[in-house]
Residue frames as a rotation matrix with the C-alpha (Angstrom) as fourth column:
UNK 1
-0.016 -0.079 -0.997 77.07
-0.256 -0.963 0.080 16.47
-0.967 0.256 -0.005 -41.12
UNK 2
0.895 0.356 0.268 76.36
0.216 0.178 -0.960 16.82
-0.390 0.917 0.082 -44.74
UNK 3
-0.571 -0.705 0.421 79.33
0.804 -0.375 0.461 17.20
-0.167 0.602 0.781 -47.50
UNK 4
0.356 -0.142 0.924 77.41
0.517 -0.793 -0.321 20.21
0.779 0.592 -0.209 -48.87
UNK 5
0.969 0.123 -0.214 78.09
0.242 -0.314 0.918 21.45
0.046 -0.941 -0.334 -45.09
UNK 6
0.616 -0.783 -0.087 81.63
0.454 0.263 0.851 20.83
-0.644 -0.564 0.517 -45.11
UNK 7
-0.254 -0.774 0.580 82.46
0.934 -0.040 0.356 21.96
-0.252 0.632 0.732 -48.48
UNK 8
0.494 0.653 0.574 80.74
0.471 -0.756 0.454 25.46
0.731 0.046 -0.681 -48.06
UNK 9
0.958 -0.131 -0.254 82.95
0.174 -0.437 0.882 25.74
-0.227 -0.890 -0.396 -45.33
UNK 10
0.577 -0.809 0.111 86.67
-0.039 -0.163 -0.986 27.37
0.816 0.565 -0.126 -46.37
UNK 11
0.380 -0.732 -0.565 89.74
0.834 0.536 -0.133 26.93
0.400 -0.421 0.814 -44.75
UNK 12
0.907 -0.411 0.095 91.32
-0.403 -0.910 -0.091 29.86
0.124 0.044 -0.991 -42.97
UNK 13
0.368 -0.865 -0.340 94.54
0.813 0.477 -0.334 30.07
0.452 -0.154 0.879 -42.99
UNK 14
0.570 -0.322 -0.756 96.43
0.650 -0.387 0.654 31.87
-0.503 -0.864 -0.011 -40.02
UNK 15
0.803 -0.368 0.468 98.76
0.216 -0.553 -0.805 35.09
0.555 0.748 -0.365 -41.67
UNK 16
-0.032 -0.991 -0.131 102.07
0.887 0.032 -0.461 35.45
0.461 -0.131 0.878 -41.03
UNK 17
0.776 0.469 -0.422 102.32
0.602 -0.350 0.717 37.95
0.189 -0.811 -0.554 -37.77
UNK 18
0.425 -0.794 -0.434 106.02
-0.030 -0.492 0.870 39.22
-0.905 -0.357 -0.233 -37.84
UNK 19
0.481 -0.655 -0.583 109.37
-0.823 -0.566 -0.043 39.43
-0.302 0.501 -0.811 -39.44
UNK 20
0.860 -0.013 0.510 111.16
-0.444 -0.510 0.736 37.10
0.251 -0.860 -0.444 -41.24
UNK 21
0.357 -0.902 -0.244 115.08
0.217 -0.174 0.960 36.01
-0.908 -0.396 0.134 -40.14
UNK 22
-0.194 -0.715 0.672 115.76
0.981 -0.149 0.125 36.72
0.010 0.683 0.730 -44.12
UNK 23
0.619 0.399 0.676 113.83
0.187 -0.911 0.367 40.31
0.762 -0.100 -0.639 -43.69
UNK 24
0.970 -0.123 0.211 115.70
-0.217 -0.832 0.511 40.81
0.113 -0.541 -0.833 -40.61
UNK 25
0.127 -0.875 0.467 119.30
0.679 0.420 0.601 39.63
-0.723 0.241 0.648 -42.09
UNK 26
0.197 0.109 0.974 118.74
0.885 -0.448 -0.129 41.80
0.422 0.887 -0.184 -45.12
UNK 27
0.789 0.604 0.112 118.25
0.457 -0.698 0.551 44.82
0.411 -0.384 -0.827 -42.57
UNK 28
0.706 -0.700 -0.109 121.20
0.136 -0.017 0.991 44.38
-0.695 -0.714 0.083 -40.46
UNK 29
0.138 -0.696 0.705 123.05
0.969 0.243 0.050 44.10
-0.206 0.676 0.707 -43.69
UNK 30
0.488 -0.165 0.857 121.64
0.633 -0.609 -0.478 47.36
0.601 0.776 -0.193 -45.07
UNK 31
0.966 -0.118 0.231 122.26
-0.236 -0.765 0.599 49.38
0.106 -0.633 -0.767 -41.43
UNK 32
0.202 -0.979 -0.023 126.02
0.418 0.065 0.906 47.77
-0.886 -0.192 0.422 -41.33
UNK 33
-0.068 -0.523 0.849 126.73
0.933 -0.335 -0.131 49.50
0.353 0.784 0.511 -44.85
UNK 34
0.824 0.441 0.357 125.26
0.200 -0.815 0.544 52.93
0.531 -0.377 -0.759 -43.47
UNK 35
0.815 -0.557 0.159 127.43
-0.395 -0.334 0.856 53.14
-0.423 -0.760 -0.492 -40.38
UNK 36
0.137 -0.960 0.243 130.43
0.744 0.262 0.615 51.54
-0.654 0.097 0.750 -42.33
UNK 37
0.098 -0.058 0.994 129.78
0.726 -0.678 -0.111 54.69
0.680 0.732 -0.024 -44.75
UNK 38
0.956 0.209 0.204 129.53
0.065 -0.833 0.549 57.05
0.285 -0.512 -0.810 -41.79
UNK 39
0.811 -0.513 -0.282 132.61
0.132 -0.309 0.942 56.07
-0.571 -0.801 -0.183 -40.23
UNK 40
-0.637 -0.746 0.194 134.89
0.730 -0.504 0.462 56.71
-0.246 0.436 0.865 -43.25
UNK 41
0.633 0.275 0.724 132.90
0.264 -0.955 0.133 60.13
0.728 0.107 -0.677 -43.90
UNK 42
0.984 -0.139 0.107 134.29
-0.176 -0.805 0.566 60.53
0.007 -0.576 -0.817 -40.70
UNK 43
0.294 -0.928 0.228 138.09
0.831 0.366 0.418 59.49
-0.471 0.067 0.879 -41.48
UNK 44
0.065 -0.209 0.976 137.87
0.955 -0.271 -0.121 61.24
0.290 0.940 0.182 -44.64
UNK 45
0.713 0.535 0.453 136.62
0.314 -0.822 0.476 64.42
0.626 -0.197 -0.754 -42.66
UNK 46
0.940 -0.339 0.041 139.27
-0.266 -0.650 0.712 64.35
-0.214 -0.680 -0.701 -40.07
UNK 47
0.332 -0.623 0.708 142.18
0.849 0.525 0.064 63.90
-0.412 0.580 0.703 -42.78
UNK 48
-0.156 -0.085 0.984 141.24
0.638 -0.769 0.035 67.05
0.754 0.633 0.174 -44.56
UNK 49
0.822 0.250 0.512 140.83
0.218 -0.968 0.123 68.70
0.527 0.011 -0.850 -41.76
UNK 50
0.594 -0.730 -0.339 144.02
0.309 -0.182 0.933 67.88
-0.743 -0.659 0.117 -39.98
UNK 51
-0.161 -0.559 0.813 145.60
0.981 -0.005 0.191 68.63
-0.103 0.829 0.550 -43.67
UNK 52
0.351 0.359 0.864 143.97
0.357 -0.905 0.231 72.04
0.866 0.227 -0.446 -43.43
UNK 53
0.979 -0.203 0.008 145.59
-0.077 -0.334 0.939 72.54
-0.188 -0.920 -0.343 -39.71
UNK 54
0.120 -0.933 0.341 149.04
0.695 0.324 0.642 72.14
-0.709 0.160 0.687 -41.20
UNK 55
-0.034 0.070 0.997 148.40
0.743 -0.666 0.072 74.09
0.669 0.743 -0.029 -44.62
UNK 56
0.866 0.488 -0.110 147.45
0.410 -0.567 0.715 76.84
0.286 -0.664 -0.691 -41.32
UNK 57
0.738 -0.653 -0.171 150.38
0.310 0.104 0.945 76.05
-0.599 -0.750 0.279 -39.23
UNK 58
-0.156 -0.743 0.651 152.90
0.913 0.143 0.381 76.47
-0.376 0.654 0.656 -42.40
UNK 59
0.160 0.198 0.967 151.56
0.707 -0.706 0.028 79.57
0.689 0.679 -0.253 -43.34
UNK 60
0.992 -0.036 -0.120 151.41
0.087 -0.485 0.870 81.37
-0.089 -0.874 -0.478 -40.04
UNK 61
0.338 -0.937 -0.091 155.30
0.550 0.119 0.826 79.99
-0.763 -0.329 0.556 -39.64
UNK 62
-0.063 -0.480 0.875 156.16
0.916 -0.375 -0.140 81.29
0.396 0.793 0.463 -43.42
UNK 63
0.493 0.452 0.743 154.68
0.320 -0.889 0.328 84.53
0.809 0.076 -0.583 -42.47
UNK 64
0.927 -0.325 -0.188 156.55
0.123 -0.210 0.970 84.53
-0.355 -0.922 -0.155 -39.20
UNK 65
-0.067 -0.894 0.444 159.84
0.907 0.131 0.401 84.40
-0.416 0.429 0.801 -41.56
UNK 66
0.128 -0.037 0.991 158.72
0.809 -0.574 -0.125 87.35
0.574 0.818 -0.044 -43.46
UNK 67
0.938 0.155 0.310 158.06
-0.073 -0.786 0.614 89.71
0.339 -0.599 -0.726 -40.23
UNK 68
0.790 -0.578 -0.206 161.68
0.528 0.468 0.708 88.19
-0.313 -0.668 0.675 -38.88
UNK 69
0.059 -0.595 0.802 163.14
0.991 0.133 0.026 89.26
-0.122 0.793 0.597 -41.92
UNK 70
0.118 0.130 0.984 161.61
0.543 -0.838 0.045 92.54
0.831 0.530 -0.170 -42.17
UNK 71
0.912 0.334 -0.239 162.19
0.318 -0.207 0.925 93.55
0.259 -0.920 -0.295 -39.01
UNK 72
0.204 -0.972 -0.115 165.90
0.129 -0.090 0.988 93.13
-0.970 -0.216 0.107 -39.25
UNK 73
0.827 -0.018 0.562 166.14
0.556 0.170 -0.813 94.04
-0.081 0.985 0.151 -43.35
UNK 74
0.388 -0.909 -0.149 169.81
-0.909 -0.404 0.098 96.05
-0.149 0.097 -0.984 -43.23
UNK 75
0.104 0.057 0.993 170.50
-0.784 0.619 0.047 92.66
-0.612 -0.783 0.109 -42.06
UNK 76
0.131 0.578 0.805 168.79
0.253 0.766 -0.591 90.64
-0.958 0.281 -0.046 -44.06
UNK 77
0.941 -0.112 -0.320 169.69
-0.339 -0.308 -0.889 92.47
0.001 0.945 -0.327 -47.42
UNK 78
0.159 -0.869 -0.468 173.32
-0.911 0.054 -0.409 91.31
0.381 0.491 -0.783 -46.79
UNK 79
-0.159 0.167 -0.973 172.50
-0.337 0.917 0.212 87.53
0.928 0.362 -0.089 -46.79
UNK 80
-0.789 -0.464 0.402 172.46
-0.562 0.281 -0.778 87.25
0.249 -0.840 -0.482 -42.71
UNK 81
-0.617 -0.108 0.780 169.03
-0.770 0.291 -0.568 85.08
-0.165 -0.951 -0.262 -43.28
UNK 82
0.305 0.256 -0.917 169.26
-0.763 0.642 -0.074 83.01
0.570 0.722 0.392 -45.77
UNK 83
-0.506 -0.263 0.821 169.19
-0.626 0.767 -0.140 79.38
-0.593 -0.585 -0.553 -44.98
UNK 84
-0.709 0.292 -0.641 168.62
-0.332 0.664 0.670 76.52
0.622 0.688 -0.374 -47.29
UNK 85
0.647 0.713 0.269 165.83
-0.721 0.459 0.519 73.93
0.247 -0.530 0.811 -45.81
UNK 86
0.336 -0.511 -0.791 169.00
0.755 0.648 -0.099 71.32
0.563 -0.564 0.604 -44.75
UNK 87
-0.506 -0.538 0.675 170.83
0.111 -0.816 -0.567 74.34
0.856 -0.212 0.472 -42.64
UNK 88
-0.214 0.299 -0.930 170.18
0.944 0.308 -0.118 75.03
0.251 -0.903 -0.348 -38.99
UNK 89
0.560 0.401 -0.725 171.20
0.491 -0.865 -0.098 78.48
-0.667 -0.301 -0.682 -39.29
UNK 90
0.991 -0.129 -0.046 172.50
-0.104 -0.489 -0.866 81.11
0.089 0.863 -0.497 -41.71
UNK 91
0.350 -0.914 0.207 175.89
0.924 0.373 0.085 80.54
-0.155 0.161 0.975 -42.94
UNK 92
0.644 -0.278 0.713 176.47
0.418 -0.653 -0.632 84.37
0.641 0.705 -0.304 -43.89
UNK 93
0.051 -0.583 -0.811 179.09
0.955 -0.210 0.211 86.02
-0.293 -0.785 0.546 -41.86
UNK 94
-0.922 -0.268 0.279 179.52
0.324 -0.929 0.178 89.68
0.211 0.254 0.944 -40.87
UNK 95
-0.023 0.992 0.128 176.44
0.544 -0.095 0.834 90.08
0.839 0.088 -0.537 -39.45
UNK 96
-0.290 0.277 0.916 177.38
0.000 -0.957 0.290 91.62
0.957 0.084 0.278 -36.23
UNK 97
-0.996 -0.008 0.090 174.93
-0.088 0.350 -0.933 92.08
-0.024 -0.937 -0.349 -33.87
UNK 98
-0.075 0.996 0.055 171.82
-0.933 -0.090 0.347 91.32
0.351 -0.026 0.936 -35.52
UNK 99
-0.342 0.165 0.925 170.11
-0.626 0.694 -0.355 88.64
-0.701 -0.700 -0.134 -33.51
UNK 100
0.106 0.318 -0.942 169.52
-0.980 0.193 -0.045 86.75
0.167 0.928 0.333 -36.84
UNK 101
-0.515 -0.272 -0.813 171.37
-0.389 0.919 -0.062 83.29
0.764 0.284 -0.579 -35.91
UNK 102
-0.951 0.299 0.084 169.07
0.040 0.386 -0.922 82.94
-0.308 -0.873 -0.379 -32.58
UNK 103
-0.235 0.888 -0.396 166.13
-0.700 -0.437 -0.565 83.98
-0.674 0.144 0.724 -34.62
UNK 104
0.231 0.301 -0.925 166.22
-0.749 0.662 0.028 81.58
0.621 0.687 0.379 -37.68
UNK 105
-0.850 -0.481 -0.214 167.34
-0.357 0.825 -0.438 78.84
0.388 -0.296 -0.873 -35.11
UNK 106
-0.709 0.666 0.231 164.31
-0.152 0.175 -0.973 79.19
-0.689 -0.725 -0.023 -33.11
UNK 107
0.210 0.756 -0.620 162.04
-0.863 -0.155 -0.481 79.42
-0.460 0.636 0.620 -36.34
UNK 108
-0.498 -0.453 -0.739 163.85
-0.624 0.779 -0.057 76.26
0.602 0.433 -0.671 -37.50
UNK 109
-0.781 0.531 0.329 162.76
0.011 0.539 -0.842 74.62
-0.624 -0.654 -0.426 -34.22
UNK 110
-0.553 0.819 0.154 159.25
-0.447 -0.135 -0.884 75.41
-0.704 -0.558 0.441 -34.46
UNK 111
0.225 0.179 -0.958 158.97
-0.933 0.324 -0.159 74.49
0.282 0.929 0.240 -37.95
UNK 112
-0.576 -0.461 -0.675 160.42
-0.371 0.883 -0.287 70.83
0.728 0.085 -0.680 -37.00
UNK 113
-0.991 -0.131 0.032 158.11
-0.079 0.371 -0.925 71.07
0.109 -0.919 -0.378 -34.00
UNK 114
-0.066 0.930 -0.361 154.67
-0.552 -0.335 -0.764 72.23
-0.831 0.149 0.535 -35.16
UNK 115
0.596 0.497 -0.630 154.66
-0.802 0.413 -0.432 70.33
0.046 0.763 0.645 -38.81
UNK 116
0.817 -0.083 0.571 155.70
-0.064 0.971 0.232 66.62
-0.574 -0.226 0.787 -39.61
UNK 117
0.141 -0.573 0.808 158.96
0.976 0.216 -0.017 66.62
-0.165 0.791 0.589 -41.14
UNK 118
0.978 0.209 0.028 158.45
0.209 -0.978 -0.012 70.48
0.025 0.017 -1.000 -41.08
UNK 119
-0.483 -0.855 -0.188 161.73
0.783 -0.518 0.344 72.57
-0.392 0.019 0.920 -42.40
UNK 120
0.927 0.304 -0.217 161.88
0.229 -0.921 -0.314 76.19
-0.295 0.241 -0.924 -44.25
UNK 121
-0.276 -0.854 0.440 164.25
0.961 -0.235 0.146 77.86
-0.022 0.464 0.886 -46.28
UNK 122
0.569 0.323 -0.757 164.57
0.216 -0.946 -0.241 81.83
-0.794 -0.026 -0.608 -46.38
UNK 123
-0.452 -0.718 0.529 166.49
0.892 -0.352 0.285 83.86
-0.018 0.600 0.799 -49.51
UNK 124
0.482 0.500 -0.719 166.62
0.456 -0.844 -0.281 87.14
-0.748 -0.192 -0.635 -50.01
UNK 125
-0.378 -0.530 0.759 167.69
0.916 -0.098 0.389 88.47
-0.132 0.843 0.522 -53.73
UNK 126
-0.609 -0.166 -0.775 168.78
-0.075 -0.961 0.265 91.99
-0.789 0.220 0.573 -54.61
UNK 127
-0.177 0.297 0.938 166.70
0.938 0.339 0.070 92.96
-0.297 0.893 -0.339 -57.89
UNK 128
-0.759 -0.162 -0.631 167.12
-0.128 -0.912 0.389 96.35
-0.639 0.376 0.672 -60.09
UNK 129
-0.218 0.427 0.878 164.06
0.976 0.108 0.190 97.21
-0.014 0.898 -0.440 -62.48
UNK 130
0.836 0.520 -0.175 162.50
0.313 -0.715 -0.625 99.97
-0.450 0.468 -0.760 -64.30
UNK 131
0.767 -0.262 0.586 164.54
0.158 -0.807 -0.568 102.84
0.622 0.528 -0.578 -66.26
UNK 132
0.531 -0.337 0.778 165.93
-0.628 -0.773 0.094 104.45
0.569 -0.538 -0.622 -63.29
UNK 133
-0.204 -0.570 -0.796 167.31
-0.133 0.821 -0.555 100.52
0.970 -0.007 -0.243 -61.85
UNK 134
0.174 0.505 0.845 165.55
-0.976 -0.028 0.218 100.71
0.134 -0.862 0.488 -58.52
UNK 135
-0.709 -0.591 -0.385 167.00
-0.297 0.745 -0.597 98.25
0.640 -0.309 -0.704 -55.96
UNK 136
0.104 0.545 0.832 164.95
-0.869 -0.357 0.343 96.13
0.484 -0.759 0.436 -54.29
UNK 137
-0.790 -0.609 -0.073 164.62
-0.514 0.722 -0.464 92.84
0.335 -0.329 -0.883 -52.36
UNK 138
-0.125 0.819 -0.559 162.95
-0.520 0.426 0.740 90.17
0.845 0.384 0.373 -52.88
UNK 139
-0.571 -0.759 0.313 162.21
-0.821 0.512 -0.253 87.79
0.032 -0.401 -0.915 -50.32
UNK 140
0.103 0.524 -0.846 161.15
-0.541 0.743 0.394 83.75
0.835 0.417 0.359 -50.67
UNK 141
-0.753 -0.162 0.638 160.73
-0.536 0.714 -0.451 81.44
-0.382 -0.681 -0.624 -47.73
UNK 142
0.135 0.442 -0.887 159.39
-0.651 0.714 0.257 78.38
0.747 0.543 0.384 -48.41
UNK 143
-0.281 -0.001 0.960 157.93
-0.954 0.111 -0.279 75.94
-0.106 -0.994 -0.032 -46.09
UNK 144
-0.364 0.394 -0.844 157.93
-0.567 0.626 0.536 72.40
0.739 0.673 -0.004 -46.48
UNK 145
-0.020 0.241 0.970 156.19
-0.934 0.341 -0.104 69.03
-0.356 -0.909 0.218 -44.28
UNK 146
-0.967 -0.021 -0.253 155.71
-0.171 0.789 0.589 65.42
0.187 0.614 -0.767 -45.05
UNK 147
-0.194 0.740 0.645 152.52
-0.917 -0.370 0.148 64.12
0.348 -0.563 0.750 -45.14
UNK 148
-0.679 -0.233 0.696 151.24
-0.621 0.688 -0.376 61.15
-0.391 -0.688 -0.612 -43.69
UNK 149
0.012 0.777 -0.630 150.10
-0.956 0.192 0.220 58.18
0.292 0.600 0.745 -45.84
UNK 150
0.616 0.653 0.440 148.64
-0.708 0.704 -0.053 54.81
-0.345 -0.279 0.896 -45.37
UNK 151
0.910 -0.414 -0.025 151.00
0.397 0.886 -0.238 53.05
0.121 0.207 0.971 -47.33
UNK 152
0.036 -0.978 0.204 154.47
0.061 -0.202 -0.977 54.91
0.997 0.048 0.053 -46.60
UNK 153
0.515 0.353 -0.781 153.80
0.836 -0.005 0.549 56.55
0.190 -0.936 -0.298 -43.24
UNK 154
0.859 -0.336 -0.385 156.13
-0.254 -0.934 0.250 59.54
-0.444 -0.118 -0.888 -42.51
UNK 155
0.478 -0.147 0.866 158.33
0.562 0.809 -0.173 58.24
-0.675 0.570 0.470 -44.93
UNK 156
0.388 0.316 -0.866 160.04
0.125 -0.949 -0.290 61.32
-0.913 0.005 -0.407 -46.33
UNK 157
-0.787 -0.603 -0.128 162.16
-0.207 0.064 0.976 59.83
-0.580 0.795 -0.175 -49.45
UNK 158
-0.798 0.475 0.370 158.88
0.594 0.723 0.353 58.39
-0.100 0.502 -0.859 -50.91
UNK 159
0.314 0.948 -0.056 156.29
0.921 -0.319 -0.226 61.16
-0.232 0.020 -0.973 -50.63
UNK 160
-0.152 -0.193 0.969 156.41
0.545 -0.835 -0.081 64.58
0.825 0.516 0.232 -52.21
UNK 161
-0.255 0.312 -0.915 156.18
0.826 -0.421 -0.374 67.21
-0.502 -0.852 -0.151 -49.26
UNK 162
0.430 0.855 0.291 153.81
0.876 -0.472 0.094 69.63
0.218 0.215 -0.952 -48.95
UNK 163
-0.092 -0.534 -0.841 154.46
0.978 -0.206 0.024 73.03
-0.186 -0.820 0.541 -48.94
UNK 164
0.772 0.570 -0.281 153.66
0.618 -0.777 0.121 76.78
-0.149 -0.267 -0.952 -48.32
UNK 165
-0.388 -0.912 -0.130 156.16
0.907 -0.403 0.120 79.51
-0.162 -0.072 0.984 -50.12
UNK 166
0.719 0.174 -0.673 155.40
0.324 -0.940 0.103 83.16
-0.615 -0.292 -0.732 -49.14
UNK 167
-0.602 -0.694 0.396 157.57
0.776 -0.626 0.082 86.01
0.191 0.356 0.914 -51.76
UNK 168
0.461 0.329 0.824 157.78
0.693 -0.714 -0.102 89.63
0.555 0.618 -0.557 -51.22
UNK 169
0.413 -0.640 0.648 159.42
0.477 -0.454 -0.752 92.57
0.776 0.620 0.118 -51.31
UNK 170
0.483 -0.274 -0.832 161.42
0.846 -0.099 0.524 94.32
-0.226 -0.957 0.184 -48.67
C-alpha cells in the first residue's frame, strides 16, 4: 500500500453509546433532593393540618360552654359556672338543683380528652350600660391546649398554649 493510501484514510473513532457513572451520580443526587423536598411538604402539611383539627376541636368545645351556659342562665348569672382553667368544677355555692357541677365536670373531661393539655375556663360578668343601666351578662370561656414541638414536646411550662376564647352576651 501506498502512504498517500493510508493517509487519505481517517480514523474513526467509536462515540460514546450511554451514560456516564458521573451523569448518573449527578441524577440520583438531583431525584434524592426532590423526594427529600416532598416528604417534608408532607410533614409540613400534616402539622398544619392536625393544628387546624385542634383550632376545630377547641372551638366546637368553647361553643359547647356557651350553649351549657345558656341553657341554664338563672344559674349561670349567679356564678354557678364559673371555673378558672386549674378548677375541676365551679366553686359557687347555692346553686340548687341546676345540673351545673355534672355539666362543667364533663366539659372539663372532654376538653382534657379531645386537646393536648386541653383545659377551659368559663366567667360570667354582670354589666349595666346605656342611660337607662340595662343589666346584662357577659359571658367568656376560654379554651386553652399545648402544642407539640420538636424541641420541648408536650412540655407545658416552656410553650405558650394555644387557645380559642368565645365572649357573649346572655
Amino acid at each position: 500500500m501506498s502512504s498517500s493510501s493510508m493517509t487519505s484514510r481517517t480514523l474513526s473513532i467509536p462515540r460514546q453509546g450511554g451514560f456516564t457513572l458521573l451523569e448518573v451520580l449527578i441524577a440520583i443526587i438531583i431525584l434524592a433532593m426532590g423526594l427529600l423536598g416532598l416528604a417534608k411538604l408532607q410533614t409540613v402539611g400534616l402539622t398544619a393540618n392536625n393544628l387546624a383539627y385542634q383550632r376545630s376541636q377547641a372551638s366546637i368545645l368553647a361553643y359547647e360552654g356557651v350553649d351549657m351556659v345558656y341553657a341554664d342562665r338563672e344559674f349561670a348569672q349567679n356564678g354557678c359556672y364559673d371555673v378558672t382553667l386549674e378548677e375541676d368544677e365551679p366553686s359557687a355555692g347555692g346553686c340548687g338543683e341546676s345540673p351545673n357541677v355534672d355539666l362543667v365536670k364533663d366539659w372539663k373531661r372532654r376538653l382534657d380528652h379531645t386537646l393536648p393539655g386541653g383545659k377551659g375556663s368559663i366567667t360570667v360578668t354582670e354589666t349595666k350600660h346605656g342611660k337607662d343601666k340595662t343589666q346584662t351578662y357577659i359571658v367568656h370561656i376560654r379554651v386553652e391546649w399545648q402544642r407539640w414541638t420538636e424541641e420541648d414536646g408536650w412540655n407545658a411550662d416552656s410553650a405558650k398554649p394555644l387557645e380559642v376564647e368565645v365572649t357573649t352576651g346572655i
